[in-house]
Each structure stands twice: as C-alpha cells, then as structure tokens.
PATOR-946881 format. One record per residue (C-alpha): residue in three letters; x, y, z. Coordinates in Angstrom, 2 decimals. Example, Ala and Ser with C-alpha at 12.3 -4.5 7.8 and 13.67 -1.06 7.14 Angstrom:
BEGIN
(nuvo "ALA",(12.30,-4.50,7.80));
(nuvo "SER",(13.67,-1.06,7.14));
//
This chain:
BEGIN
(nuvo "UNK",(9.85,-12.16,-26.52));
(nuvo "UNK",(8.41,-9.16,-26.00));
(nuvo "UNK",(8.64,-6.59,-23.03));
(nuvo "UNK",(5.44,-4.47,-22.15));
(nuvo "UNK",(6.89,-1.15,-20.95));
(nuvo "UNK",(3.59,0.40,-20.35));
(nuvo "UNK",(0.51,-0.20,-18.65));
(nuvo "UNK",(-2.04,-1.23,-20.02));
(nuvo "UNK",(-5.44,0.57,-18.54));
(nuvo "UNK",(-7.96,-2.62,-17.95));
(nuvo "UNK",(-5.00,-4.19,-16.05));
(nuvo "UNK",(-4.56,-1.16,-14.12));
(nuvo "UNK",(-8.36,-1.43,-13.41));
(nuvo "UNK",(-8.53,-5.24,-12.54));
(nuvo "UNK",(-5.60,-4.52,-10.01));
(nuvo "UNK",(-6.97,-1.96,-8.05));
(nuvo "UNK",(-10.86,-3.33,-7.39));
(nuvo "UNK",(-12.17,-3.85,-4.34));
(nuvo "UNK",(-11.38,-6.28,-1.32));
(nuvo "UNK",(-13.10,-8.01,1.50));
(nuvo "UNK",(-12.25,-9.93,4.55));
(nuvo "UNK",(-13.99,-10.73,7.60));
(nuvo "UNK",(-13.91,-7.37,9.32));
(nuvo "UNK",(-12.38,-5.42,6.66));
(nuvo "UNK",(-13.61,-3.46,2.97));
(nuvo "UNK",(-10.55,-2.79,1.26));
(nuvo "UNK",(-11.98,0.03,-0.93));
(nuvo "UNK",(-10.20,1.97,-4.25));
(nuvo "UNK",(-9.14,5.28,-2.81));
(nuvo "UNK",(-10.54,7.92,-4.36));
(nuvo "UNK",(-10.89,11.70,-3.53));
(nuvo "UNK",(-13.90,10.76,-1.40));
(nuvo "UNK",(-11.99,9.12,1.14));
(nuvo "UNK",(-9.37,12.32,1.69));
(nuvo "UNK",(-12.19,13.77,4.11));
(nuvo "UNK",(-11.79,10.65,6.89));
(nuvo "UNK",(-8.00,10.63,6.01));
(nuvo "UNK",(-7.29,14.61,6.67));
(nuvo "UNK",(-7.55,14.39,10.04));
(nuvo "UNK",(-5.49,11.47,11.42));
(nuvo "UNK",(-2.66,12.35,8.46));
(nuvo "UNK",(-2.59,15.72,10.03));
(nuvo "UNK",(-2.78,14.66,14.42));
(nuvo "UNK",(-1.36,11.07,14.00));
(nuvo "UNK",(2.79,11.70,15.58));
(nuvo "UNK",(3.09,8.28,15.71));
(nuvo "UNK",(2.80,7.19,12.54));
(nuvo "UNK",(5.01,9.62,11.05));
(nuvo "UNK",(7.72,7.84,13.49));
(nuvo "UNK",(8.39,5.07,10.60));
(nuvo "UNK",(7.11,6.06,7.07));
(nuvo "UNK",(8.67,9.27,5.09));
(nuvo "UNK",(5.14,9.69,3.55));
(nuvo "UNK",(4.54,13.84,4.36));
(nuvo "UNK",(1.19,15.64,5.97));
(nuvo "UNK",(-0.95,16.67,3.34));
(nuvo "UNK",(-0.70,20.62,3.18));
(nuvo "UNK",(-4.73,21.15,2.93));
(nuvo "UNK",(-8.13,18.85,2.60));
(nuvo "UNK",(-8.44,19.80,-0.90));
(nuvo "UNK",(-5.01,19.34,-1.68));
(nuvo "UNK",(-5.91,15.54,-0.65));
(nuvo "UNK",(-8.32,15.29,-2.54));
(nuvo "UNK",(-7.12,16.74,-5.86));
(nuvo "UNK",(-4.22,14.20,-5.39));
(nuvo "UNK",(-6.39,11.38,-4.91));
(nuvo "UNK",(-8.74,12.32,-7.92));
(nuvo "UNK",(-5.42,12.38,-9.93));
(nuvo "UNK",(-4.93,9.17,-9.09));
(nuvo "UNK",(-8.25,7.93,-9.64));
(nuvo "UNK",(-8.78,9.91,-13.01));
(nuvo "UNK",(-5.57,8.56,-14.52));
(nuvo "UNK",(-6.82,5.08,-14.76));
(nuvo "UNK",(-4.21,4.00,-11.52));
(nuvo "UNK",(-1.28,4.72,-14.12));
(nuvo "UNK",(1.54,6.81,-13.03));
(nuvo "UNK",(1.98,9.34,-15.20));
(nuvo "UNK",(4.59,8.54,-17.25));
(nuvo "UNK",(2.56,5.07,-18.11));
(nuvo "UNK",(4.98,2.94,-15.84));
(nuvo "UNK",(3.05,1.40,-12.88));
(nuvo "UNK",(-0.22,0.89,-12.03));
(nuvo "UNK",(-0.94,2.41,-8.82));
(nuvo "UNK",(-3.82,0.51,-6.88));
(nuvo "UNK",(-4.28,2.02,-3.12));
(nuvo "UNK",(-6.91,0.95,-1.04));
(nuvo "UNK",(-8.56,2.01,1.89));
(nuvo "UNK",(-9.59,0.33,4.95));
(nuvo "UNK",(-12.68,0.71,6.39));
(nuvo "UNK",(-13.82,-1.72,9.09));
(nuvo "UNK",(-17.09,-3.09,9.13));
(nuvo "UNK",(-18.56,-3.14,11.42));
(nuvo "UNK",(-18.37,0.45,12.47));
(nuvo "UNK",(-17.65,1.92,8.65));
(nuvo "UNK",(-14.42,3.34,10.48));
(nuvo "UNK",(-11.73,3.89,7.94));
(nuvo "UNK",(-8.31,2.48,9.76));
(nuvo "UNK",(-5.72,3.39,7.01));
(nuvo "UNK",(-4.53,2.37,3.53));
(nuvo "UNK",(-2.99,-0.60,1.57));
(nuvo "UNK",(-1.20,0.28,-2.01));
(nuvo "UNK",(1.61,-0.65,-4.26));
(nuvo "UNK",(3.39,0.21,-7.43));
(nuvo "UNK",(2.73,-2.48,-10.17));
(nuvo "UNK",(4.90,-3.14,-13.25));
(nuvo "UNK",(3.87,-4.16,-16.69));
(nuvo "UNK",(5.52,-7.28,-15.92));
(nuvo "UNK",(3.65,-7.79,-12.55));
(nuvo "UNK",(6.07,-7.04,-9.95));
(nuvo "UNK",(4.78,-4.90,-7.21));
(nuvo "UNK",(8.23,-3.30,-6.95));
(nuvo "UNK",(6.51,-1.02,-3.67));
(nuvo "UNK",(4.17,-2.58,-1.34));
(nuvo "UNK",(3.12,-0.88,1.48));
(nuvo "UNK",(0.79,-0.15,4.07));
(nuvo "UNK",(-0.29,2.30,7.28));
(nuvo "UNK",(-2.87,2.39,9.97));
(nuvo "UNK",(-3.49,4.96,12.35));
(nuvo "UNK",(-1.97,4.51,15.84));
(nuvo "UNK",(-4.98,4.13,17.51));
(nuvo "UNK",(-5.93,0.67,15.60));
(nuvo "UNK",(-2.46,-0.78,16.03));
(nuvo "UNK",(-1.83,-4.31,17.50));
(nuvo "UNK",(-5.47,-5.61,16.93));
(nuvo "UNK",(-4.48,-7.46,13.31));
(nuvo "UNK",(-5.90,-5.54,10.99));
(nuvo "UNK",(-2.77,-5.00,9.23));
(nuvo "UNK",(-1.85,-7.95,9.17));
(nuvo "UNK",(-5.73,-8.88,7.85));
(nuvo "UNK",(-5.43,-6.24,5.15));
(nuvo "UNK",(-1.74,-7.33,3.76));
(nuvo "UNK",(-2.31,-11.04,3.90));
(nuvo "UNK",(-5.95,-10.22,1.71));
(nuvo "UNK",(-4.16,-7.89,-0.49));
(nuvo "UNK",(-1.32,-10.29,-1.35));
(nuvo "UNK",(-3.82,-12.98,-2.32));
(nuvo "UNK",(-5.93,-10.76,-4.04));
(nuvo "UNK",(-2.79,-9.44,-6.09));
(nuvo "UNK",(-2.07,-13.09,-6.49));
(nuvo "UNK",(-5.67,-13.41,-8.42));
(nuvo "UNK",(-5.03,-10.68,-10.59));
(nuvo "UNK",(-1.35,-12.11,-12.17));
(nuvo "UNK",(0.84,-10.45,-9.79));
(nuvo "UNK",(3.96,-12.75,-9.00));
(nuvo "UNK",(6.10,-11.07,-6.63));
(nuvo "UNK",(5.77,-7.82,-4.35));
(nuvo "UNK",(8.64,-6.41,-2.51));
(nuvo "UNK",(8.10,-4.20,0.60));
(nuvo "UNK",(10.50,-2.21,2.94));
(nuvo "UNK",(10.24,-1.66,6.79));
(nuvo "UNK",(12.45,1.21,8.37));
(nuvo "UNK",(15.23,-0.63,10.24));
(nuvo "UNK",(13.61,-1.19,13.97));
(nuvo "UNK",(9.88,-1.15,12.93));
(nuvo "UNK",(9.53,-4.79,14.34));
(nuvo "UNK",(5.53,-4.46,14.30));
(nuvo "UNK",(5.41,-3.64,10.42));
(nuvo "UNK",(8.09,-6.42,10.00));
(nuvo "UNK",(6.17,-8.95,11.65));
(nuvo "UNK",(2.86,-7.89,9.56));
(nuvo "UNK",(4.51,-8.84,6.28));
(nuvo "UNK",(6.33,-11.92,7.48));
(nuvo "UNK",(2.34,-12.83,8.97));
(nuvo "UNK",(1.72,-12.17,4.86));
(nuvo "UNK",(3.98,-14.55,4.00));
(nuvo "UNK",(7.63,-12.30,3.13));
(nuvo "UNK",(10.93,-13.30,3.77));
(nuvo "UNK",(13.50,-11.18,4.66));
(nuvo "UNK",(16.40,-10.34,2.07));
(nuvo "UNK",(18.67,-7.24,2.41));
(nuvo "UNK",(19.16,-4.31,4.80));
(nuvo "UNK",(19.29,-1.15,2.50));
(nuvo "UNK",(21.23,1.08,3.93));
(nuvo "UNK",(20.26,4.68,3.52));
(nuvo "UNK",(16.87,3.60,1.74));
(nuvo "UNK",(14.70,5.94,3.09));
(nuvo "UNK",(14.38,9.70,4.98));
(nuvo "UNK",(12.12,9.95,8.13));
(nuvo "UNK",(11.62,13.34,9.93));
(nuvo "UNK",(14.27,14.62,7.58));
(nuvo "UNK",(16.73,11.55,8.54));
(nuvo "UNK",(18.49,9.19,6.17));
(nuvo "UNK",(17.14,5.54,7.62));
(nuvo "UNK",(18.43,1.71,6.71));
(nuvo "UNK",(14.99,0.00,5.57));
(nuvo "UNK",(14.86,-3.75,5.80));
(nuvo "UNK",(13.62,-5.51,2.60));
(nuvo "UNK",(11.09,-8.37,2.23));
(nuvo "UNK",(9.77,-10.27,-0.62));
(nuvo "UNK",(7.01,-12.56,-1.63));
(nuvo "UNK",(7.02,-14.45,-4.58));
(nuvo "UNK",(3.40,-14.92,-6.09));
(nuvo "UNK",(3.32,-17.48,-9.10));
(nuvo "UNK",(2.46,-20.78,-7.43));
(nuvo "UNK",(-0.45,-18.32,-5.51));
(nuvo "UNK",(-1.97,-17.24,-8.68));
(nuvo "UNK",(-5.29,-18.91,-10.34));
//
C-alpha cells in the first residue's frame, strides 16, 4: 500500500471550487476578496472573543497573503495540505458574511475545519448553511472525515457543527491562545465515507 505524502495539485483544485446554497455563494478566496474582509477583520471585537486568528496588519498585506494562497495551487507550502477557503457572500445582497476553510490531507482528512462570520450576521443560520454545504460538498470531492475545534464555552459555534452533523469527542486542554490566553477547545468530528458519491 502506498501512502501519498504530498498533494497532488488537481486535487487541491477540485477541493477548493465553488459552492452554492439557497442564500449563499461559497466562493474560492482569493486576493480580491481581502478588500470586503479588511474592514470587519480590523472593527469586528466580537469575533476575536473565540478564534486566535490575528488582525491583518494592512489591506495589502491581506491581499498578498491571499494571492499566496491562491497562486500556490491551495498547497501549503511544504506540499502537505490542500488549503481550500471560501468566502461567503449572500445573495441576495452580494454581502460577503465571512469565510469557510480547512486543511486537507493527501489521505483526505480535513484535519482543520473551520469557519467565522462577522458579528453582525450571527444567529440568522448562515453558518450553519455554509458548514452543512461545505461538508457535503467535501463529501463529493473524496473527503472522509473533517475534524473541527470550538474554544471551550463557544456554545453557538458548537451547535453550528453539531447542525453539520459532528459529534463531540475530546476537550483539549490548552489547544488554543485567544487574546494572548491559553484556552481548552472542544473537539468534533464527522466522518464522511458513507456521504461520498
């Protein structure tokens, strides 16, 4: 048997293309998003409250970051993971509501899913819309099992992936740093083969 340690670029591809639900285009970030994103990563307090992602320093700091991204195929750099990200843009106002990503394995584990939308679209489903698409989507494309983490006490995020169909396994205890703050992250998986084509 043998193990794929790399990953290979159409895969990469395939994983990250586009996705649509009833009020949502799930669309492959790419630097021309970082313009609607500045903003709300810079203002948005309260969604700093859960994930350890940091403010980007400068627009074009964004977007040479995201063109990375998009110019190395999805592939982190050292070949590992394919690195699909997605953002969300509601129909029908073109308003883009946050982002949808993951870090995907040659063997088709999404060892990191995760998600964020800005505060002021919280607790009207789109996460919940977005995961449960993304999953399936994933699904479609040979993905068998995704693993996410919540910080410890993030209830609404919890409830979001349990809506997608995780299931709770482990509290990992000093998982994460928030604000500068070692945190306990809850863990969730979904397991993907009986979804798949």
């Amino acid at each position: 048997m043998t193990i794929t340690t790399t990953m290979p670029p159409a895969l990469a591809q395939r994983l990250a293309q586009a996705i649509e639900t009833p009020r949502l285009l799930l669309e492959p970030m790419s630097e021309q998003h970082a313009s609607a994103f500045f903003g709300p990563l810079q203002s948005d307090e309260a969604l700093y409250r859960w994930i350890s992602m940091d403010r980007p320093k400068s627009l074009e700091a964004l977007r040479t970051h995201w063109r990375r991204i998009e110019q190395s195929g999805r592939i982190s750099p050292c070949q590992g993971f394919a690195w699909p990200a997605w953002a969300l843009r509601r129909k029908a106002d073109g308003q883009y509501l946050g982002r949808v990503d993951a870090e995907i394995t040659p063997g088709l584990e999404a060892s990191n899913f995760g998600y964020y939308l800005f505060s002021p679209h919280w607790g009207q489903g789109y996460a919940s819309e977005a995961a449960r698409a993304a999953t399936q989507a994933l699904a479609q494309r040979g993905v068998q099992r995704l693993v996410a983490t919540v910080t410890v006490g993030n209830g609404a995020s919890a409830r979001v992936l349990q809506k997608a169909g995780f299931a709770f396994t482990r509290i990992l205890p000093g998982n994460d740093c928030v604000g500068g703050v070692a945190v306990d992250d809850e863990e969730y998986v979904k397991e993907l083969a009986s979804e798949g084509p």
